[in-house]
C-alpha positions in Angstrom: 4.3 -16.3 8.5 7.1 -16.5 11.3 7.5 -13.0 11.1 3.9 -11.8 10.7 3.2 -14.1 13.4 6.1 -12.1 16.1 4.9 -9.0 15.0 1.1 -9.5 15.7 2.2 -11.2 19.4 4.3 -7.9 20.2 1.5 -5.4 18.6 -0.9 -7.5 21.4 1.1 -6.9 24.1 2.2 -3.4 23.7 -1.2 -2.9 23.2 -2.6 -4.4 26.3 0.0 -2.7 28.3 -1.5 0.6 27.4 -3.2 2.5 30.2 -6.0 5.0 30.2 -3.3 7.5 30.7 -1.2 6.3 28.0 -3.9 6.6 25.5 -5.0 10.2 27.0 -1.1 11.3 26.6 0.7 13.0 23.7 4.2 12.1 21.9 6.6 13.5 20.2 6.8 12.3 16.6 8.6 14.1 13.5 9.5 17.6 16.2 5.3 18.0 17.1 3.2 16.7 19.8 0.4 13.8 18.5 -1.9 12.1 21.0 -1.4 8.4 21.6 -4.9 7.8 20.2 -4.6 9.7 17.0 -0.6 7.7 16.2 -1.9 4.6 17.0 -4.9 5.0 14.2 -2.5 6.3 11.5 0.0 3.1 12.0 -3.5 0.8 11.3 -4.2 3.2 8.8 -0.4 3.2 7.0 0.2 -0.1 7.6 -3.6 -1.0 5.7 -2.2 1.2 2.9 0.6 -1.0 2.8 -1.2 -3.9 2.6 -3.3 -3.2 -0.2 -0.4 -2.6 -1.9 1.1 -5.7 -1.6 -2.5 -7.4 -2.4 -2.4 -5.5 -6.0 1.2 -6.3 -6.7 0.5 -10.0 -6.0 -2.7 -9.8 -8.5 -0.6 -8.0 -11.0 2.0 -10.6 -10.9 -0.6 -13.2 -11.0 -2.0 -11.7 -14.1 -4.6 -9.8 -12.7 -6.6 -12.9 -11.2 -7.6 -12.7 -7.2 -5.6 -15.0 -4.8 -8.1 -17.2 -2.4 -6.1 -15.7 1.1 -7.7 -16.1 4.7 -9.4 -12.8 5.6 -7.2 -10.5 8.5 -10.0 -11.6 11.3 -9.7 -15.1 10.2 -5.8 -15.3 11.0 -6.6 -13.9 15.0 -6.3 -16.3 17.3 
């Protein structure tokens, strides 16, 4: 939770230090250029992959039963 918890407070304030321009710009990732916009969608978008991964691992280690877990909205402050 320690972790999860630093890691959300740094995504915040990276995020908030984002201008108009940043979001508008391009980087460099794997030798092409990406906009800001479109990288910062795939890392939700990889790192909800992820996620569901780890939810059907824990059921299959459980048996296959559901685990009662606070929804990702419900753990924003």
């Amino acid at each position: 939770q320690q972790t999860f918890d630093k890691v959300a407070q740094q995504t915040q304030m990276i995020l908030h230090s984002l201008t108009q321009t940043d979001l508008d710009g391009t980087r460099t990732a794997r030798e092409r250029e990406v906009p800001v916009r479109w990288a910062i969608l795939h890392v939700i978008d990889h790192t909800a992959l992820h996620l569901g991964h780890i939810q059907l691992t824990t059921q299959l280690w459980q048996g296959g039963t559901a685990v009662d877990a606070p929804r990702w909205f419900q753990r924003l402050n």
